[in-house]
C-alpha positions as CSV (number, residue, x, y, z in Angstrom):
1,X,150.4,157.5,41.8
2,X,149.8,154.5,39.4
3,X,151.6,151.4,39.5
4,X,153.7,150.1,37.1
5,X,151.8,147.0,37.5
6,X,149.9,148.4,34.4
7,X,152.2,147.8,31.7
8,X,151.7,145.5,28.7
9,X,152.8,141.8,29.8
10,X,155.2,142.0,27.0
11,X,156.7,145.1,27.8
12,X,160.1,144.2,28.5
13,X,160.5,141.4,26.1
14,X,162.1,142.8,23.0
15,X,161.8,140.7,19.5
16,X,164.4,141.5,17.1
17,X,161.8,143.3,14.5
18,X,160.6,145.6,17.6
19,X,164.9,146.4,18.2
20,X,165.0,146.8,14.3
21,X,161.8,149.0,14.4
22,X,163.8,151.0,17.6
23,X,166.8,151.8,15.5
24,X,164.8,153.0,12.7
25,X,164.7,157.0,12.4
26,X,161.3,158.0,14.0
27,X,158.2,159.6,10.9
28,X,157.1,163.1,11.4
29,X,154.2,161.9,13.8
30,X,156.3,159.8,15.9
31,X,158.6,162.4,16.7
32,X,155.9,164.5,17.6
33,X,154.5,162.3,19.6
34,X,157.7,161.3,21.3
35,X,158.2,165.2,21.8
36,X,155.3,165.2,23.7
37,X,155.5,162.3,26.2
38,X,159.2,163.8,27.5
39,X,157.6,166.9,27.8
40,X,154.6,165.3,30.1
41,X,157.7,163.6,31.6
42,X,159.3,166.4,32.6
43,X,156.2,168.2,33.8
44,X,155.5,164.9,36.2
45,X,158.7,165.1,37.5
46,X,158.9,168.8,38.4
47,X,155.8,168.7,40.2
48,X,155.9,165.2,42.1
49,X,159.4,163.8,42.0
50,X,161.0,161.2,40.0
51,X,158.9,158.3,42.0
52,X,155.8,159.9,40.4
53,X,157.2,158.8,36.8
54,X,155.3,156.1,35.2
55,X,154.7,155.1,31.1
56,X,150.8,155.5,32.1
57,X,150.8,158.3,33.7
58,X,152.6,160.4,31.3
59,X,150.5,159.0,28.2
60,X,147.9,160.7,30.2
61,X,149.3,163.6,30.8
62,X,150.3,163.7,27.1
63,X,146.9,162.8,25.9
64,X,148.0,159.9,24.2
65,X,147.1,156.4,24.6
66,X,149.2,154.0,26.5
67,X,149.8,151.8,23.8
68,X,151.4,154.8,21.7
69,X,153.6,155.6,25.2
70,X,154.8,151.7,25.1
71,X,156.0,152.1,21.2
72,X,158.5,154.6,22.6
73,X,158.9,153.5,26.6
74,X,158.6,149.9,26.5
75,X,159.9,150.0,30.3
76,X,160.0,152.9,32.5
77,X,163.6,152.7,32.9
78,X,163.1,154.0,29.1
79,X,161.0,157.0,30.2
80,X,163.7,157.5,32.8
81,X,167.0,157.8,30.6
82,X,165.2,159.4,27.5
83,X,164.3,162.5,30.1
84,X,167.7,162.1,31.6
85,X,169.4,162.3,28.2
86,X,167.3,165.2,27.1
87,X,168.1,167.0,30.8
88,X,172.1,166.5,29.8
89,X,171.4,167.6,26.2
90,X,169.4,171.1,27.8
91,X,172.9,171.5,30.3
92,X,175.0,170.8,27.7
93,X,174.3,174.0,25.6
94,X,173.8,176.0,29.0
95,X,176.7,175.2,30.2
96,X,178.7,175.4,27.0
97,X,178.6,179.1,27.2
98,X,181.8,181.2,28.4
99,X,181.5,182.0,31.8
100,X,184.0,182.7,34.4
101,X,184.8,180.2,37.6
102,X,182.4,182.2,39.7
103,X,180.1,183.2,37.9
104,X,180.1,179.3,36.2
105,X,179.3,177.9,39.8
106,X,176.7,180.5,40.4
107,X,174.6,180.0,37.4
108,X,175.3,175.9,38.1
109,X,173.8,176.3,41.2
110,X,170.9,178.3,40.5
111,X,169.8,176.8,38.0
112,X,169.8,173.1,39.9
113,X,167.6,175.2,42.7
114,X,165.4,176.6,40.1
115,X,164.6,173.1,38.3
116,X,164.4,170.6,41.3
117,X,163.1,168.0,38.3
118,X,166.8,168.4,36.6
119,X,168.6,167.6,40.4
120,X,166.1,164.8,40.9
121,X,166.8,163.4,37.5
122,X,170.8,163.5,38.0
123,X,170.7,162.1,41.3
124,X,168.4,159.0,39.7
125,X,171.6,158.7,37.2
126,X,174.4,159.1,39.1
127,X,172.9,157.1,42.2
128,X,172.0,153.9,39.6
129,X,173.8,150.3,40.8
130,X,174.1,149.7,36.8
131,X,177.5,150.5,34.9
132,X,176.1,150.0,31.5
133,X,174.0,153.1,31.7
134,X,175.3,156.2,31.3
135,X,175.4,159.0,33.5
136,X,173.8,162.2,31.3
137,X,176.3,164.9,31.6
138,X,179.0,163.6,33.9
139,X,181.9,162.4,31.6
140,X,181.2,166.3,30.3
141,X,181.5,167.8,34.1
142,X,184.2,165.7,34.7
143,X,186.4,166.9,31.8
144,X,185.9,170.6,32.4
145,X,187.2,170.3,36.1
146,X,190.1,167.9,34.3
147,X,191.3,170.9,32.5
148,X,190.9,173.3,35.7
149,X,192.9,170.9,37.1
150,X,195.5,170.6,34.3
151,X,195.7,174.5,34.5
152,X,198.8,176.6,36.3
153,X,196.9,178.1,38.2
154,X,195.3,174.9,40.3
155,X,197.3,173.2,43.0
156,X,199.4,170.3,41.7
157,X,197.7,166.4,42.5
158,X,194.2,167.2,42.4
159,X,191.9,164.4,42.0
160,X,189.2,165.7,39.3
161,X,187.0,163.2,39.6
162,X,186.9,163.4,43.3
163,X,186.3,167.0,43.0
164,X,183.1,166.4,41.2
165,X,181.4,164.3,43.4
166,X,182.2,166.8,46.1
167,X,180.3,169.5,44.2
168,X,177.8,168.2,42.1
169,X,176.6,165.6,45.0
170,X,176.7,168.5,47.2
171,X,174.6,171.0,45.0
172,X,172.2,168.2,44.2
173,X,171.1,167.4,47.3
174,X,171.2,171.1,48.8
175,X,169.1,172.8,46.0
176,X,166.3,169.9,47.1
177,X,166.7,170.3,50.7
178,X,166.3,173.8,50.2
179,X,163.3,173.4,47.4
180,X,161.7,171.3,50.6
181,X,162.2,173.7,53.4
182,X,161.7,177.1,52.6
183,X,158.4,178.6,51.2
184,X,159.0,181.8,50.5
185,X,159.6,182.5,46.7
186,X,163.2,184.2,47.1
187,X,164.6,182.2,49.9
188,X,165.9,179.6,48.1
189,X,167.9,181.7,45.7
190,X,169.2,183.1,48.4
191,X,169.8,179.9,50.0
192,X,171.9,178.9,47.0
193,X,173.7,181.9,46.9
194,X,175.2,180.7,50.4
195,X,175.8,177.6,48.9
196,X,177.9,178.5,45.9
197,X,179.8,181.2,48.0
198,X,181.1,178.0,50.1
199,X,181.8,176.2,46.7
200,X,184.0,179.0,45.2
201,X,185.7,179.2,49.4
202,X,186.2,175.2,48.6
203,X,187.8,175.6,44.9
204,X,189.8,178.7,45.7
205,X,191.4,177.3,48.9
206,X,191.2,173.6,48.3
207,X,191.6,173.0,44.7
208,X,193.5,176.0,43.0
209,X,196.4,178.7,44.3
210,X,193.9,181.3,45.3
211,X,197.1,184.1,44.6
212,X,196.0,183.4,40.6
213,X,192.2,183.8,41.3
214,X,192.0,187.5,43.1
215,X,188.8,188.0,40.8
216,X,187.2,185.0,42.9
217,X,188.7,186.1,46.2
218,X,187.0,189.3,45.2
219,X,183.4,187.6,45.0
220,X,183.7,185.7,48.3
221,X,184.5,188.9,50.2
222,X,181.8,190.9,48.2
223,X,179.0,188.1,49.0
């Protein structure tokens, strides 16, 4: 893995004309070229982890040169929340889709199982000592369990927050445990189907009156 130790001296030293260049809207070419360093990003990531990340590195994977990468990523903190952000922007429109409780948490966990780079990514965010960052896609996963807990049919006092962390913390870190252990192409869907039939137990007996979710009840028995 290369060392960071290769970045331009100025890197992190931002005149006001490079923060007035930033804010500009990006030509043709540079989006294209931004377009394909997050992509090299991504692919680094998947395949090695998060520590494997660096501005060089993926301006060689990108077949661009590093001084190109540096216009963009002037630090590789950059690199890090411009994948993030594009990660949240990806599970935004996935998870904007209609789905049922069940069947919600079961394509949430599969899918975090499936793409290792994603869970690797979030746990970078959420696990970050630095409160002017954001966190891509929590405030959104935070809301939606809000208004499960705002609902009728979820017990009364439930801490939404709380409830997150429980199960996106807990997802997280099982689908790469799993991604790490088992071999075998189908064990770890099948692993994550365990998971996520102890997530709907949690959430049907924990967090909502399980006499107003027989459809879930149903699911547990079933798997």
């Amino acid at each position: 893995m290369e060392s960071e130790l290769e970045t331009d001296p100025g890197a992190g030293l931002e005149t006001q004309s490079e923060a007035d260049r930033r804010d500009r809207p990006l030509r043709s070419d540079a989006r294209a070229s931004r377009a394909r360093l997050l992509a090299a990003a991504k692919e680094l990531v998947a395949e090695d982890g998060l520590d494997a990340l660096t501005v060089v590195g993926v301006a060689r994977r990108a077949g661009l040169n590093r001084s190109t990468a540096y216009q963009h990523f002037p630090q590789r903190e950059d690199l890090v929340d411009a994948v993030g952000a594009q990660f949240a922007r990806e599970l935004r429109l996935l998870f904007s889709e209609p789905r049922e409780l069940g069947a919600q948490i079961d394509f949430f966990t599969r899918h975090f199982c499936e793409n290792p780079d994603i869970a690797r990514i979030w746990m970078f965010h959420l696990l970050r000592d630095d409160e002017t960052v954001s966190k891509p896609g929590w405030d959104e996963y935070v809301k939606a369990l809000e208004r499960l807990a705002e609902s009728p049919r979820s017990q009364d006092g439930i801490d939404a927050e709380m409830l997150c962390v429980i199960g996106m913390t807990s997802a997280l870190v099982w689908s790469l445990m799993v991604n790490q252990r088992t071999k075998d192409e189908a064990s770890p869907r099948t692993q994550m189907d365990r998971f996520a039939r102890e997530l709907k137990r949690l959430f049907l007996h924990g967090a909502l009156r399980p006499e107003r979710w027989p459809e879930l009840a149903e699911e547990i028995d079933v798997d």
